[in-house]
N, C-alpha and C positions, 0 to 999 in steps of 0.2 A: 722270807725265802720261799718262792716257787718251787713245789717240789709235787711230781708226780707219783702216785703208785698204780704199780698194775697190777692185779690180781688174777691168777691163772686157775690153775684147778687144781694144782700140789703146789704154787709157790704164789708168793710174792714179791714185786721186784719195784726199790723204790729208786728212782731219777731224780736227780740235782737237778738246778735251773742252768747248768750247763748246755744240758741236754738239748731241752727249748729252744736257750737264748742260738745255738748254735744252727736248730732247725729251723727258728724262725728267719735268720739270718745267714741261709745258703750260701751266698751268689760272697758276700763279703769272706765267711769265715773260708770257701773255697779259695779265692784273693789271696787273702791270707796264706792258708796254705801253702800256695804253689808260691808266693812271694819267699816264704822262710826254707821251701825245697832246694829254691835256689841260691838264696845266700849261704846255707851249710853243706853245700854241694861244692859252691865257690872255696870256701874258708877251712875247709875242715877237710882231709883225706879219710870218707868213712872207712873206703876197702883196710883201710891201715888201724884202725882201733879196736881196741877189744871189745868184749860184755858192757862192760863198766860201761864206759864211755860211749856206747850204744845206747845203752837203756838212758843217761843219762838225755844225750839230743835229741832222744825220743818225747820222756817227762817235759821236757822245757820246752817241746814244740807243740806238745799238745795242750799244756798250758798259757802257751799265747796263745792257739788260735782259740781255747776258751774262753779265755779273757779279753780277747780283742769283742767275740760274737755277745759277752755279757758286757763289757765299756757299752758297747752301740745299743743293745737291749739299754741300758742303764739310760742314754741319751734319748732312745725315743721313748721313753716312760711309759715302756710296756708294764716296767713291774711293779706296778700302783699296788697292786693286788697284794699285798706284802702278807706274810705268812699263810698263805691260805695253799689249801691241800686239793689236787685233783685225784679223783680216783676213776679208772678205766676198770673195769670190767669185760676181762676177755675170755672167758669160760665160752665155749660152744656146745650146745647140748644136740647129740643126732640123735634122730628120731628111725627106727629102723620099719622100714615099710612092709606093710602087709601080703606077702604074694596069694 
């Protein structure tokens, strides 16, 4: 599993291969997207449901379009790299200038 960490300067924040497979794969997971907008726009009367059933075709759309951008990540065998860890360091340090 592909997994990122970023380290900040009070925290650290670690990304799934969701993340990736999703950024590397733009243009489809967008597709996507706008493809499943439409069918539960079609099928479904959102204005008429409650919480529940909000939150719920929320989970299940965000899960296809991750599982759709990690299927195709999966197909072009990006993720040879298997268990291996990236780490980002994004601390900035200023330097306060002399007057």
């Amino acid at each position: 599993i592909l997994t990122k960490v970023i380290i900040n300067a009070n925290s650290a924040t670690i990304l799934g291969p969701g993340f990736g497979a999703v950024n590397r794969h733009g243009m489809v997971s967008f597709l996507v997207a706008n493809l499943l907008t439409g069918l539960v726009n079609l099928l479904i009367p959102t204005i008429d449901q409650g919480d529940d059933i909000a939150l719920g075709i929320l989970s299940i759309y965000l899960l296809t379009v991750g599982a759709a951008a990690l299927l195709l990540d999966s197909w072009n065998g990006k993720s040879k790299a298997k268990n291996s860890v990236l780490v980002e360091d994004s601390t900035v340090s200023t330097k306060k200038k002399a007057d």
